[in-house]
C-alpha positions as CSV (number, residue, x, y, z in Angstrom):
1,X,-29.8,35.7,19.6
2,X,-29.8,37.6,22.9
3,X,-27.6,40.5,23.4
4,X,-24.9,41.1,25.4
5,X,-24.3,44.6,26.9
6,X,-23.2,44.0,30.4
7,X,-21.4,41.1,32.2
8,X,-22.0,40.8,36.2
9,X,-18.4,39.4,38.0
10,X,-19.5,39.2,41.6
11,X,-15.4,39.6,42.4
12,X,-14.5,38.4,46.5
13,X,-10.4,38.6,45.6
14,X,-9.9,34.3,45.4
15,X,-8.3,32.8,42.6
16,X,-12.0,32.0,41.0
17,X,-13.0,35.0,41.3
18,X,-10.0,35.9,38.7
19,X,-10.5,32.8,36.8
20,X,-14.0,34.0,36.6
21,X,-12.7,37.5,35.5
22,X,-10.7,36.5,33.2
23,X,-13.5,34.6,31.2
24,X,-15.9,37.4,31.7
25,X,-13.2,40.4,30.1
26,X,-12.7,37.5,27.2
27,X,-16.2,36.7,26.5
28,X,-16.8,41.1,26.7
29,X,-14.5,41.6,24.7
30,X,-15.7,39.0,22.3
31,X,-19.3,40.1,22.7
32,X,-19.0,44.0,22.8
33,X,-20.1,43.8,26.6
34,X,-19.2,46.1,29.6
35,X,-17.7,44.5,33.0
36,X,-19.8,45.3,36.2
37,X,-17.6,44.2,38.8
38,X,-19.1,44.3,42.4
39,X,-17.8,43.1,45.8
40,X,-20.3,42.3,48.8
41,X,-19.2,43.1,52.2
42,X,-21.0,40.8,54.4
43,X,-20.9,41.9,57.8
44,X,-20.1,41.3,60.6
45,X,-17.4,39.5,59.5
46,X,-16.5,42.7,57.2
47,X,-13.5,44.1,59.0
48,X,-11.2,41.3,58.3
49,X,-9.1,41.1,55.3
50,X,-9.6,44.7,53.9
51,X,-6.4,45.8,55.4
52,X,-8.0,48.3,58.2
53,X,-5.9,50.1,59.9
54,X,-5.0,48.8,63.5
55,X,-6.6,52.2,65.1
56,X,-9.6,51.6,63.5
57,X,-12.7,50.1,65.3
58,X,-13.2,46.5,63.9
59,X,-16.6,47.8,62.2
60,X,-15.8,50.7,61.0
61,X,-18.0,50.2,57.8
62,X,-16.4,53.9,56.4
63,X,-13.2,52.4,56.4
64,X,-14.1,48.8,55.1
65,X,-15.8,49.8,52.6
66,X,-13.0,52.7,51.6
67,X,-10.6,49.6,51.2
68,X,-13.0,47.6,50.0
69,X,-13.5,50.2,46.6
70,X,-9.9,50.4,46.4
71,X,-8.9,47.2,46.0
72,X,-11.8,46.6,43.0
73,X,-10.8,49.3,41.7
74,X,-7.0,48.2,41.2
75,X,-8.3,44.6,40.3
76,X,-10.3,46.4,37.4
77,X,-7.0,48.8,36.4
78,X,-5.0,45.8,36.0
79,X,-6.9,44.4,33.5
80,X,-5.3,43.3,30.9
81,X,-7.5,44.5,27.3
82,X,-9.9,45.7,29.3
83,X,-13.6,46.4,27.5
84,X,-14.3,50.3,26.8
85,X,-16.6,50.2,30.2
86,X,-15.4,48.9,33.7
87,X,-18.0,49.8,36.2
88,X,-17.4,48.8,39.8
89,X,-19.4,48.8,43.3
90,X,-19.1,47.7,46.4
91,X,-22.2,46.6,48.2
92,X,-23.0,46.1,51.4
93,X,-25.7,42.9,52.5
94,X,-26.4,40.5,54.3
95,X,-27.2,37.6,51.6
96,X,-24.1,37.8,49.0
97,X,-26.6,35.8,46.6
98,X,-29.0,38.5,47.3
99,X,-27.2,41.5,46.5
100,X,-25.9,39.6,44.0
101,X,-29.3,39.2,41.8
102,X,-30.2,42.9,43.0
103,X,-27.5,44.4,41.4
104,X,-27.7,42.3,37.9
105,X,-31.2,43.7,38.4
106,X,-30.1,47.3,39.3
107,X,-27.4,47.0,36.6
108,X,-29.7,45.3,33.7
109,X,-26.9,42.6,32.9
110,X,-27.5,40.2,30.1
111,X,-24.7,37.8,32.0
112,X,-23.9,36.9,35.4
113,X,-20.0,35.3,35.2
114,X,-18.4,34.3,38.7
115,X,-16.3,32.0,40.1
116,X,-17.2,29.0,42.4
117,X,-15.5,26.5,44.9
118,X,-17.1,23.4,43.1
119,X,-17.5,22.1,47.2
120,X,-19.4,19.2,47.2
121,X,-20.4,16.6,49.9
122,X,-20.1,18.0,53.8
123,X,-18.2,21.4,52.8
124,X,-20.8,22.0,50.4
125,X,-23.7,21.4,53.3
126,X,-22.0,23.4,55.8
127,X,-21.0,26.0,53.4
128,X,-23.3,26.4,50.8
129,X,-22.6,28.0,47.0
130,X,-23.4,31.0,46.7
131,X,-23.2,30.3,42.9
132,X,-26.1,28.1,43.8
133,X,-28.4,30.4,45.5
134,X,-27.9,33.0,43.1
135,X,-28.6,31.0,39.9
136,X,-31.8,29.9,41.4
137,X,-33.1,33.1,41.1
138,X,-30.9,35.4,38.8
139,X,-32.7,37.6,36.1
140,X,-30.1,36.2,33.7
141,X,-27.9,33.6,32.7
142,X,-25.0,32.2,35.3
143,X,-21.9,31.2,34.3
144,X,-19.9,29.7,37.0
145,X,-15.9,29.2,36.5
146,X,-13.3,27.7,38.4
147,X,-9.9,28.2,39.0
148,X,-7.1,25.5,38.2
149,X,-6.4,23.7,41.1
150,X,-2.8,25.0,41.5
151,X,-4.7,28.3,41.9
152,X,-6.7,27.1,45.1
């Protein structure tokens, strides 16, 4: 049976990304894993939704990145039972499917857990899954979650 030490969440703040967090901190828990969340700023669309301050330039990557770390790091504080280890990092990339698969690489995980849309039809076409393009070529297994749909 293959071991579990470490469990990927690829963590961008939706409601799957906690539905997916919440099943990751329950199967580590149940495992005797560690949580690696990460976040993936993509730019250029990286200065909204952080929170920057108004009298910051819109790409100020210091800044975004600053909130960026702070917010994973309260979303891994408020975990409720949290396993002994709670790493976190905020990466910076292009391709979130990319940086994705480089850090369960970087971070030897045995698991990637993370939540998904479940888009399908035109959304999916003009929006792509990133829960797609990383399980094509993850190092590990992929477990995709989803939130309840009074969540969405």
């Amino acid at each position: 049976m293959r071991e579990y030490r470490t469990i990927l969440v690829p963590f961008d703040f939706s409601a799957h990304a906690r539905a997916a967090l919440s099943e990751a901190t329950n199967l580590a828990k149940r495992l005797g894993a560690g949580l690696c969340l990460i976040h993936v700023i993509q730019p250029p669309t990286y200065a909204y939704g952080y929170g920057a301050s108004p009298d910051a330039h819109p790409f100020d990557l210091n800044e975004i990145h600053g909130r960026a770390a702070q917010m994973l790091n309260e979303v891994a504080d408020a975990i409720p039972d949290a396993p002994d280890r709670v790493d976190r990092q905020v990466l910076e990339d292009g391709s979130i499917a990319n940086a994705i698969q480089q850090a369960a690489r970087e971070h030897k995980a045995d698991m990637i857990v993370m939540g998904t849309h479940g888009r399908t039809g035109i959304a999916h076409v003009f929006l792509g899954s990133v829960a797609e393009r990383t399980l094509r070529d993850a190092p590990c297994p992929v477990l995709t979650v989803q939130a309840p749909e009074e969540d969405d």
